[in-house]
Steps between C-alpha positions, in 0.01 A plus 500: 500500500643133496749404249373279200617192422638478150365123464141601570477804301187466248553719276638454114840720598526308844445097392781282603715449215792205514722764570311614815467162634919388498562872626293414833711367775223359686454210162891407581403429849195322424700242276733425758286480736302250306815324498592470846159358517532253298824387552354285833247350332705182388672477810194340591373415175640313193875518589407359845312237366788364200725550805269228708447281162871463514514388867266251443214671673119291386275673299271502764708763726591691165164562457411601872766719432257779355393516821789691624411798302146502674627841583456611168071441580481552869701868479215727530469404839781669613448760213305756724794503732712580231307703391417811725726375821843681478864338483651412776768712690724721304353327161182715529698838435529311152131547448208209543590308150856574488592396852297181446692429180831496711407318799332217277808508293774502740304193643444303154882507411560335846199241471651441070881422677304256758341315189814462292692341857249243428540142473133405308628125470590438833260710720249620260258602764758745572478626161164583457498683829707689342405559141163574717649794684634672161167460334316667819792769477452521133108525469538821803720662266272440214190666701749821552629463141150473337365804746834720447400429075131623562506815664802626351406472153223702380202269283637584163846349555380201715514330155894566466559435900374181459691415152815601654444316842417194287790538333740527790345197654559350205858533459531351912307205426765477212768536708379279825381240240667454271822694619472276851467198328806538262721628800435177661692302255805714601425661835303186647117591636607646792776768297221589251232538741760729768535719188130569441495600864764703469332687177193541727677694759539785212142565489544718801690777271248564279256517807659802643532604148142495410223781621270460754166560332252775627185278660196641356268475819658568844453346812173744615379188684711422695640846592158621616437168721830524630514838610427629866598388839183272511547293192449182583739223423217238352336731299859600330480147462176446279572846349810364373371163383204636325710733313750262419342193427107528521472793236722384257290162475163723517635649168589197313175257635235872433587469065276381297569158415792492790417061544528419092835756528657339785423109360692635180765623653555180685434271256678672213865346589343138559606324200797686475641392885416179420697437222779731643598337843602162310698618274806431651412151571371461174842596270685327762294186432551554122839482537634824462770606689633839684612678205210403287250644719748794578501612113158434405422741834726722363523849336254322208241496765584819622498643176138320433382645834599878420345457160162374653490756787588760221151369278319447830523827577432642158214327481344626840575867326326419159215286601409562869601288806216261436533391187900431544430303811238324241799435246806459724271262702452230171832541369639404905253194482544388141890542589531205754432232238882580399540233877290256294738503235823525681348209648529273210786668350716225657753790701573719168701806656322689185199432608534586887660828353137570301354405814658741724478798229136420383359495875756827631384685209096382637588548792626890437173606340279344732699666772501868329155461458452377874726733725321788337100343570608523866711793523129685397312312743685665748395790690826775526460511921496096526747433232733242703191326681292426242753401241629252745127401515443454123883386446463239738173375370679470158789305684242230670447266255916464451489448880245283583421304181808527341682296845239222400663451197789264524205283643339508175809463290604206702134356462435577105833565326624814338295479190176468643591747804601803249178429331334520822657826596368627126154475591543605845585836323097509352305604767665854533435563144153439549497717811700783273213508259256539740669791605581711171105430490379633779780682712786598215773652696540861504766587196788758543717571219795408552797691487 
């Protein structure tokens, strides 16, 4: 008889209790985990983009510069491979997500060193090439991450995984932000940024540390087509792809109400990338300078980001999924008028600091509220291929909209663009209604 696991025991003497939670390894793991997979993120992101601002760089390329994180929306392509192909050489005896973890990470410390040798001002084609190869390196690790997260975890304590990856992202975007940016002033760009890189080689450690999770549907597929002398090659082939990447899309596309789903999911972050690729621009053009934008980004936005990740989450337990992607989804929206008023606030640090807590603190709820809508829209045997799929969908307005958007700042001015990028926010509301009508997600109590 298979062992239980304590986090998915139903019954009154078996519910996870606090204490049961912090006494599971496998919660450690998943919060530094969600750091090292956040700690990229501004390497390609915000710090990248004040560190371009400085050089001189137009608006214009700052904006395109969302496009180097297209990764982030094109990963499930290589999901599938990632998904059921094993590592390669002696990193499969590691197991299929662990020996991923470490070749993708040995690789994204090297591409991270490349980025901080940099010289954005002088070559900055150079630059992005590179900030482009750490977010492709960074969004693999993510699909491995996210797929590691769901099928280790049993359904009751997906709520807490996801609160405590949150969380560790949270403190790297703290510490590549924020942390980057006030290095600089001592350690120049390229110091600060060699020093995230070396952080990132770290995450390695707590890959061999962490379990490799017990798949929940084998490989019957592809053993029975492969077996025998007269196995052909080709039809290993399409057995492979159709178990890898054909049924995985089958399941998502065959649910009820898969098109209004899928339009939310991509539409949801719209406003929100908008408004978020300019913001370096946008205090630099207010005249704040490195240490400003370093405080306000600071452990007071961290601190507002735990707190909304932390009522997020309770919220998803005490009212359902829905109906806290329904709340966190207004307060996120109604949140990005604080860029209106920064706007006329004539460069008031204590404004910019409301700023930057008001929308981390959105920005955690939504997020809680978000990460755990997908995590149950995935089945346990495709966990890595179709939340690349849905992940990436949520990333593709930030990539492909959101690299328009020095365009439109440069055209309208800040106050009109952040009221633009308000009201781009609308439409997935209206979609979100539509579906707590007619196809409410399916709840799980949270642990």
């Amino acid at each position: 008889m298979p062992s239980r696991d304590p986090l998915d025991d139903d019954s009154d003497s078996g519910r996870s209790t606090l204490g049961t939670l912090l006494a599971d390894r496998r919660l450690w793991l998943m919060a530094l985990l969600g750091f090292f997979s956040g700690l990229p993120l501004p390497l390609s992101g915000f710090t990248f983009r004040l560190w371009l601002s400085e050089g001189g760089v137009s608006l214009a390329l700052i904006g395109l510069t969302a496009n180097v994180g297209l990764a982030y929306s094109l990963k499930f392509l290589w999901a599938p491979v990632l998904d059921r192909a094993p590592p390669p050489g002696p990193f499969a005896r590691l197991g299929r997500r662990r020996g991923w973890l470490i070749v993708i990470q040995l690789s994204l410390a090297a591409a991270a060193v490349l980025l901080a040798l940099a010289r954005p001002a002088v070559a900055p084609a150079a630059a992005i090439a590179a900030a482009g190869l750490v977010a492709f390196l960074s969004a693999s690790q993510d699909i491995v991450i996210d797929a590691w997260r769901i099928e280790t975890f049993p359904p009751r304590a997906q709520g807490a995984a996801m609160a405590a990856y949150v969380w560790g992202y949270r403190v790297a975007l703290l510490i590549s932000g924020a942390g980057a940016i006030a290095a600089a002033g001592r350690l120049g760009w390229h110091g600060a940024l060699g020093a995230v890189a070396a952080l990132a080689a770290l995450a390695q450690l707590v890959t061999l540390l962490a379990p490799e999770p017990e798949v929940a549907r084998g490989d019957a597929v592809l053993r029975a087509v492969g077996r025998g002398p007269r196995a052909r090659w080709s039809a290993r082939v399409r057995a492979r792809l159709q178990d890898a990447v054909v049924v995985p899309l089958q399941d998502v596309l065959a649910r009820p109400g898969a098109p209004t789903i899928l339009a939310f999911v991509a539409l949801f972050k719209l406003g929100e990338a908008m408004a978020g690729v300019m913001t370096a621009p946008f205090y630099t053009h207010l005249g704040f300078n490195r240490a400003a934008i370093a405080v306000a980004n600071g452990p007071l936005s961290l601190a507002a980001a735990f707190a909304g990740t932390a009522l997020g989450g309770w919220l998803v337990a005490r009212i359902g999924v829905g109906r806290a992607l329904l709340v966190t989804g207004w307060v996120q929206t109604v949140s990005m008028g604080m860029y209106l008023i920064l706007a006329a606030s004539s460069g008031k640090v204590h404004v910019l600091a409301a700023t930057v807590g008001i929308e981390s603190f959105a920005e955690g709820m939504a997020d809680a509220a978000f990460i755990t809508y997908l995590s149950g829209l995935c089945s346990p045997g495709y966990a890595a291929t179709q939340y690349a799929l849905l992940s990436s969908l949520a990333a593709i307005a930030l990539r492909t909209v959101g690299g328009l958007s020095g365009f439109l700042a440069a055209a309208t001015g800040w106050t009109t663009f952040y009221a633009v990028a308000m009201f781009a926010a609308l439409p997935a509301m209206a979609l979100m209604l539509r579906l707590l009508r007619r196809y409410p997600p399916t709840e799980r109590v949270a642990a």
